[in-house]
C-alpha positions in Angstrom: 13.9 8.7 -158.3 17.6 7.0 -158.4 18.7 9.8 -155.9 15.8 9.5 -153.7 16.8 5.5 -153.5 20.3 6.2 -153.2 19.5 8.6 -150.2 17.2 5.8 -148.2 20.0 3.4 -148.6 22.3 5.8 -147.7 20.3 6.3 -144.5 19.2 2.9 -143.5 23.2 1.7 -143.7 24.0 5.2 -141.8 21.7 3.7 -138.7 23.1 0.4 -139.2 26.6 1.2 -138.8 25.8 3.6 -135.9 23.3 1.4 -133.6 25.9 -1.3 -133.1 24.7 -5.1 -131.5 27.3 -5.6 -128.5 30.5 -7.4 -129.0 31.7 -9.5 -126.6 35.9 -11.7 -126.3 34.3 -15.1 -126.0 30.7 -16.4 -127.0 28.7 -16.7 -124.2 25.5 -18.6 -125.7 24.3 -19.8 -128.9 20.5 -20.6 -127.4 21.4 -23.9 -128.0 23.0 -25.3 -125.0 26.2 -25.7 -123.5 27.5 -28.5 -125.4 26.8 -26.1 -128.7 28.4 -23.4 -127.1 31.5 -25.5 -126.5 31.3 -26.9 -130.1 31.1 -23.2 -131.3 33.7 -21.7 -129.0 36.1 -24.2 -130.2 35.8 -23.9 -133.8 35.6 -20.0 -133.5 39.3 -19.7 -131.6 42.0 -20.1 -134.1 44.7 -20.4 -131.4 43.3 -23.9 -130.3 42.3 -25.4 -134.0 44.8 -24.4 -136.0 47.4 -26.1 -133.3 45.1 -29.1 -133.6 45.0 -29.3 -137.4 48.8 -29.2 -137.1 49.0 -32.5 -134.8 46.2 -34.2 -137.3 48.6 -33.1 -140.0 51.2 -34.5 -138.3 49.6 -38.0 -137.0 48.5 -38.4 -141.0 51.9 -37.8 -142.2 53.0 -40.3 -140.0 50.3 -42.9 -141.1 47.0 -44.5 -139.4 48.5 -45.8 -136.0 49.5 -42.4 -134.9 46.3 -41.1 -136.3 44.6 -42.8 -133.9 46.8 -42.2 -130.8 46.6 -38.5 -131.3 42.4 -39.3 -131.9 42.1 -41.2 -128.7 44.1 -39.2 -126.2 44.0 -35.2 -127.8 40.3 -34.8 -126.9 40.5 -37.0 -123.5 43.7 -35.1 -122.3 42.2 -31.8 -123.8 39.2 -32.5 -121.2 41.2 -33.2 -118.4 42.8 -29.8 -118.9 39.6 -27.8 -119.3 38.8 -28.4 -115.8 42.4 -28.3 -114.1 42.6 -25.2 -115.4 39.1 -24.4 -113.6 39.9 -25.6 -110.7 43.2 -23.7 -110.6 42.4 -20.8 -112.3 45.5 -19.5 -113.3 46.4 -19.1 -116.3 49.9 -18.3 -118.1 51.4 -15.0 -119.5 53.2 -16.7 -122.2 52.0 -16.5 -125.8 50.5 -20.1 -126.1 49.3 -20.2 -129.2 52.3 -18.6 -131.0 54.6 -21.8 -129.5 52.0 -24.0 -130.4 52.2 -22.6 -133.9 55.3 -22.6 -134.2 55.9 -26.0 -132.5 53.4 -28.3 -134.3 53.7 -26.1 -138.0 57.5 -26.8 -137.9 57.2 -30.6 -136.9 54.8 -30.7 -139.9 57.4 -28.8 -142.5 60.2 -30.7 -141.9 57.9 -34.0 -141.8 59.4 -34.8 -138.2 59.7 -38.6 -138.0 58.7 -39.1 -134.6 58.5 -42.1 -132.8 54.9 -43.1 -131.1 55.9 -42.5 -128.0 56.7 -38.6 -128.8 53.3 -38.6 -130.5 51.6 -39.3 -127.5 53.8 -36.8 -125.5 53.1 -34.3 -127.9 49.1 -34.9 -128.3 49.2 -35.2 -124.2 51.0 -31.2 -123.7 48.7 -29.7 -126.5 45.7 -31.4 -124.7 46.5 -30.3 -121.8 48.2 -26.7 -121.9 45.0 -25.7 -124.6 42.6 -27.3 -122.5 44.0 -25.8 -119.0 44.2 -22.0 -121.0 40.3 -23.0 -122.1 39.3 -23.7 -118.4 41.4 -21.2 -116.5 39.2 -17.7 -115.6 35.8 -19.6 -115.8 34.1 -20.0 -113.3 32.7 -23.7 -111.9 29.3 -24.5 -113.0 27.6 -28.0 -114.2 27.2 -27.0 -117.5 30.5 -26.6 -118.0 30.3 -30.1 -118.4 28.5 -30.1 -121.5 30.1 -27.3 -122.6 33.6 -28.9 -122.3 32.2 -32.1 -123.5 30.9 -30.2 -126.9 34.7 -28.1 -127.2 36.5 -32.1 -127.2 34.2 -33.3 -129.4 35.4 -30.2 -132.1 38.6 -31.4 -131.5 37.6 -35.3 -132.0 35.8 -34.3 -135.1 39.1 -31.9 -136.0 41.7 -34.3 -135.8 39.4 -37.6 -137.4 38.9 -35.7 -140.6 42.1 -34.5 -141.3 44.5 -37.2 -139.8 42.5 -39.4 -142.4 42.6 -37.3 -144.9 45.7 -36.8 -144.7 47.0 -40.3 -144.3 45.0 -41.5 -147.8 47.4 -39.3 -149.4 49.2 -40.9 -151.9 51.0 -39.0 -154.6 54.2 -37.0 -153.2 53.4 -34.0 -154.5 50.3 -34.2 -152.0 52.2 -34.2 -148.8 54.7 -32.1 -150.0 51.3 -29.4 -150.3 50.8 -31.0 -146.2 54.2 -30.1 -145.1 53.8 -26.2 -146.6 50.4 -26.0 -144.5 53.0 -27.1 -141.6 54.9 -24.1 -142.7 52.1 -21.4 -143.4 51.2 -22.3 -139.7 55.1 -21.5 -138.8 55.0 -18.3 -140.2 51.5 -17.0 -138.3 53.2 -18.3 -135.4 56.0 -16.3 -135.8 53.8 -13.1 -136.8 51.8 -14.2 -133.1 55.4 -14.2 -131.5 56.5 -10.7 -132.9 52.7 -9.5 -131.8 53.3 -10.2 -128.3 56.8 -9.1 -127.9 55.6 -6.0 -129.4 53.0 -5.4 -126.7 54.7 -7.2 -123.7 
């Protein structure tokens, strides 16, 4: 009897394994709608939320005014680049998402004190190179719209909860653990960097 169970399990994980469901780069449709498939599109690509958990970081380690710069003009700028980059459609060969890694992750280790200013030039670049890479090779549509509209709103929700998390933070030893996130991030960016070097 245990073999003959053994054997149908055997079998049904045999078919399983060997009638595949496509796969597909990029998530086409969740049923839900385009704003969903934004939402979901943003929170399933690593290269554009781990550079914005690196800004939140950031803006929290620098306290609740630059919290709310990188809040306001990440997601707006972000926008703005999701359909330049349609409208353009070009897109760079440079690996984007190891720079931003190593960028953001490094301002974060060595607790960069940056003035506003920077903060808003820095927000404004990742907004706009991640948003223009998000847009570029899609083609115009109106529910792009939505869908870009749910992608900024992952962003918004991204950067909210961790900037504050971040910035109620009050023992040392606590943003000491922030700043080695900054440099976890750092090191995948530099395994991202040696990646594309070793394929380009």
């Amino acid at each position: 009897m245990k073999r003959k169970c053994l054997f149908a399990l055997a079998t049904m994980l045999a078919v399983f394994f060997l009638c595949p469901s496509p796969a597909s780069a990029h998530l086409n449709s969740t049923g839900m709608g385009p704003m969903y498939d934004g939402l979901l599109h943003f929170f399933l690509s690593p290269e554009d939320i781990v550079p914005v958990v690196a800004l939140a970081l950031l803006a929290g380690l620098r306290g609740p005014e630059y919290g709310r710069r990188a809040l306001l003009l990440l997601p707006a700028i972000w926008f703005v680049g999701c359909f330049l980059g349609t409208m353009f459609q070009w897109a760079v060969s440079w690996p984007v998402a190891a720079i931003s890694f190593l960028v953001f992750g490094g301002l974060v280790a060595a607790n960069a004190q940056l003035s506003l200013r920077m903060m808003t030039v820095l927000a404004g670049s990742l907004g706009l190179v991640h948003g223009w890479m998000n847009g570029a090779g899609v083609p115009w549509s109106l529910s792009l719209v939505g869908a870009y509209a749910g992608l900024v709103a992952g962003v918004f929700v991204v950067v909210a909860l961790v900037s504050a998390f971040v910035i109620k933070l009050r023992p040392p030893w606590t943003r000491i653990a922030v700043r080695v996130a900054g440099s976890w991030i750092v090191a995948t960016g530099l395994l991202l960097l040696g990646w594309a070097a070793r394929r380009g």
